[in-house]
N, C-alpha and C positions, 0 to 999 in steps of 0.2 A: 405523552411521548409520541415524536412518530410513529408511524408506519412505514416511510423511508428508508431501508438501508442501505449504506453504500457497500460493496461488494465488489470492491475493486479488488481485495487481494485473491490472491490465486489460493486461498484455503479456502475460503467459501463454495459450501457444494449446495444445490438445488436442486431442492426435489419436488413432485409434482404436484402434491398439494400446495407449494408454493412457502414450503419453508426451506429458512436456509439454515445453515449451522459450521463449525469450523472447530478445531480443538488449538488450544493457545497454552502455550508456556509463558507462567511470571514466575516471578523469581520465588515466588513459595511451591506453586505446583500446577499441575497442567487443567484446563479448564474444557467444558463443552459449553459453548455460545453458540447458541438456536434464535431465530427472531421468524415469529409465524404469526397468525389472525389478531393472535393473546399479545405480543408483543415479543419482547427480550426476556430470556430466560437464560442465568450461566450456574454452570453447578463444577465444582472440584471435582475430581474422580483421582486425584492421584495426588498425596504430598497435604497440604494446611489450606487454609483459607482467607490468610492473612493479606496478601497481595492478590486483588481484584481486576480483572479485567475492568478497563475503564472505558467508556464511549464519548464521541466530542460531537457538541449539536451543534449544528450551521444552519446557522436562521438566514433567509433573502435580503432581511429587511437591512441586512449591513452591506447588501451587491453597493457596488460604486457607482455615483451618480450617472458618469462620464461613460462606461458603456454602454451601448446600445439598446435604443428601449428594448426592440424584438429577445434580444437577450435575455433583457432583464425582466421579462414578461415570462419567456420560458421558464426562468427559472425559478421567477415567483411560483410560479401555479404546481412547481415541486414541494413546495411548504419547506419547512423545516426537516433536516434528515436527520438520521442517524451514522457515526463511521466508527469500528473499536479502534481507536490505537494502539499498535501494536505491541503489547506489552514485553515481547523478546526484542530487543535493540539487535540480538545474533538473527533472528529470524530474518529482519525488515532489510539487516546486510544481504545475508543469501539471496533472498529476495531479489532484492536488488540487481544483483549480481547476475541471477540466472534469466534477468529479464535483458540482459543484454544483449542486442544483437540478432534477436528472432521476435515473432510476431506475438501479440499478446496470447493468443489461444496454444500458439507455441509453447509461451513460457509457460504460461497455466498448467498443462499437462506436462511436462518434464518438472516442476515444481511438484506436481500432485509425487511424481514415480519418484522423485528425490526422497519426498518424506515415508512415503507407504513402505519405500524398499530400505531405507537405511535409518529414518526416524524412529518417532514410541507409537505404537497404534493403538487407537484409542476406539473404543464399540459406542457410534454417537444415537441420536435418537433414530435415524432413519438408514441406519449401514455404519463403516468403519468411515475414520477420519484417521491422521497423525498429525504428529506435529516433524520438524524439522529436525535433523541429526544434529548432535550437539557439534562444539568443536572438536573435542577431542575424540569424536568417533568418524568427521571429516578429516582429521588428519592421519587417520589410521588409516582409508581408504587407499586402494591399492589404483593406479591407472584403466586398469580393467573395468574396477569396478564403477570408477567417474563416465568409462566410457557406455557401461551397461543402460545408465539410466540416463544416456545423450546429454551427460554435462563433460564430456572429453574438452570444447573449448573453454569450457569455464571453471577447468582443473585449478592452474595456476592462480587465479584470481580468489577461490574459495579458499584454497590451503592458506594465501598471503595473507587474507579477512582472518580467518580462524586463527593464527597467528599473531596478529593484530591483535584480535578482540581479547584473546586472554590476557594479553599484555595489558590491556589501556581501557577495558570497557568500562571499571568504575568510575572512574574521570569521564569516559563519553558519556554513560547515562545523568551524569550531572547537566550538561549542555542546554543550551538556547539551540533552537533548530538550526539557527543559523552558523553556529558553534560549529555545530556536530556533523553540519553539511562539510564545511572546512576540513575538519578534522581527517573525515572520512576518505579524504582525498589524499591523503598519507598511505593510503594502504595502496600497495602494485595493483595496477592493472583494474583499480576503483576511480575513475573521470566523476568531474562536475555531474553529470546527469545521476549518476550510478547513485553518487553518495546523497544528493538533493533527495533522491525518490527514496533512499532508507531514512534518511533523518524524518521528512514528512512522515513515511509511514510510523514512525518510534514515536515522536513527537505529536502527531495528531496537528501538526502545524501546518499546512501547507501554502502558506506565503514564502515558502523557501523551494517547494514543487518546482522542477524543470518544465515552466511554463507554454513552452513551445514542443513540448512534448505532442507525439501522432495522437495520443486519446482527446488529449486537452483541445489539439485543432480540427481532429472529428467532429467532437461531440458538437463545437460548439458552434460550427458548419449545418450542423444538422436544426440544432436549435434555431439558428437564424440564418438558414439559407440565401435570404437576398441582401445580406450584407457584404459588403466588399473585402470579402477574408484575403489575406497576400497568400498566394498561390505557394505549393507545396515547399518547393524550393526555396522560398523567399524568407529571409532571416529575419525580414518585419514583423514575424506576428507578436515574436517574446514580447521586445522593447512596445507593439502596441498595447498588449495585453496587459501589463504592469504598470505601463505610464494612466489606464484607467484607472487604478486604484493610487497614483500618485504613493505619498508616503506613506499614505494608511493600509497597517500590516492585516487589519482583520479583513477590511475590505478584498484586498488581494487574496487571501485565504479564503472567503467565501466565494471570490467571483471562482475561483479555481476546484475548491470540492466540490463546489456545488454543480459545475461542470460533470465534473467525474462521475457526479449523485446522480444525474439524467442520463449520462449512459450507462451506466449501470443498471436502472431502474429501467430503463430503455428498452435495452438488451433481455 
């Protein structure tokens, strides 16, 4: 198994020995996932063990021909990673949702106070973790309280999700990523980008990733600096990005986590 993990979601906490860890709700009960020296380690602490936190490997060796060697060199020499999929479909919505519109390190920490302050807390290997409020304790929230933990703009849009989601989530977790990216776009004040970046994370797919996303044109700026990236503004990079991997879905998938895996791993 690797030693790569991706560490994109805002649950993942690091600590100085250099493990990380994160608590996850599936649909039987809430988990602790640690990955250190030893590897991946997930253990139950609340509810059955029936439903498993799952992880999705993304090997280099499927990068697409047509991107850039320097590219494709960086992100060979990351090997094969590791990334959980997010086993709360409600989660990857929030998620989602609280990433919009402020800077990653932003969302990170108002993500963290969302859960510590209205989620389940959980005693992980190296301090507390939570997980996410459920819906029915988001729609009990009172305006004060969305505004305590600096989600006041993204009132409207979690109540709307939350609402949504009890309605229709057994039919979304049936979904093709591509499905559920669609779908997701039914809920108020949930855009293309919003609903692409939950379905990826639920799904573990991410050939459906809002490709021209700020991390996706960082990272990959970073990895191959003297390439000719279309400058910030410029709507080129999607359409270049995707036209590498043509119609092949895994291709795009890897060129895109595997991205994410380097700065993560980076960072």
């Amino acid at each position: 198994m690797s030693n790569v993990l991706t560490t994109d979601h805002p649950a993942w906490q690091t600590y100085k020995d250099g493990t990380h860890a994160r608590a996850v709700r599936t649909a039987s009960g809430i988990w602790i996932v640690s990955h250190d020296r030893d590897g991946l380690h997930m253990t139950c602490v609340d509810g059955t063990e029936d439903v498993k936190p799952e992880f999705v490997a993304t090997d280099p060796a499927h990068l697409p021909s047509a991107a850039p060697v320097s590219l494709r060199e960086g992100l060979i020499g990351l090997g094969v990673t590791q990334r959980l999929a997010n086993p709360s479909l409600w989660d990857a919505i929030s998620t989602a949702i609280l990433r919009q519109v402020v800077r990653a390190d932003q969302a990170r920490k108002r993500y963290r106070s969302w859960c510590s302050v209205y989620g389940t807390a959980i005693e992980g290997p190296h301090g507390p973790l939570a997980v996410a409020p459920t819906p029915d304790a988001v729609l009990a929230l009172t305006d004060e309280q969305f505004a305590q933990v600096g989600a006041k703009f993204h009132r409207n849009a979690l109540l709307a999700a939350a609402t949504e989601y009890k309605r229709n989530h057994r039919n979304w977790e049936c979904l093709s990523a591509g499905a559920l990216a669609i779908s997701l776009t039914r809920i108020s004040r949930v855009g293309p980008w919003t609903a692409a970046a939950a379905a990826a994370d639920f799904t573990g797919d991410f050939s459906v990733y809002p490709h021209d996303d700020l991390a996706v044109r960082t990272w990959a700026a970073k990895i191959a600096p003297a390439f000719a990236w279309p400058g910030k503004k410029d709507k080129a990079f999607g359409p270049l990005w995707t036209s590498w991997a043509g119609t092949d879905r895994a291709a795009l998938h890897t060129l895109t986590l595997a991205t994410l895996s380097w700065g993560t791993h980076a960072r």
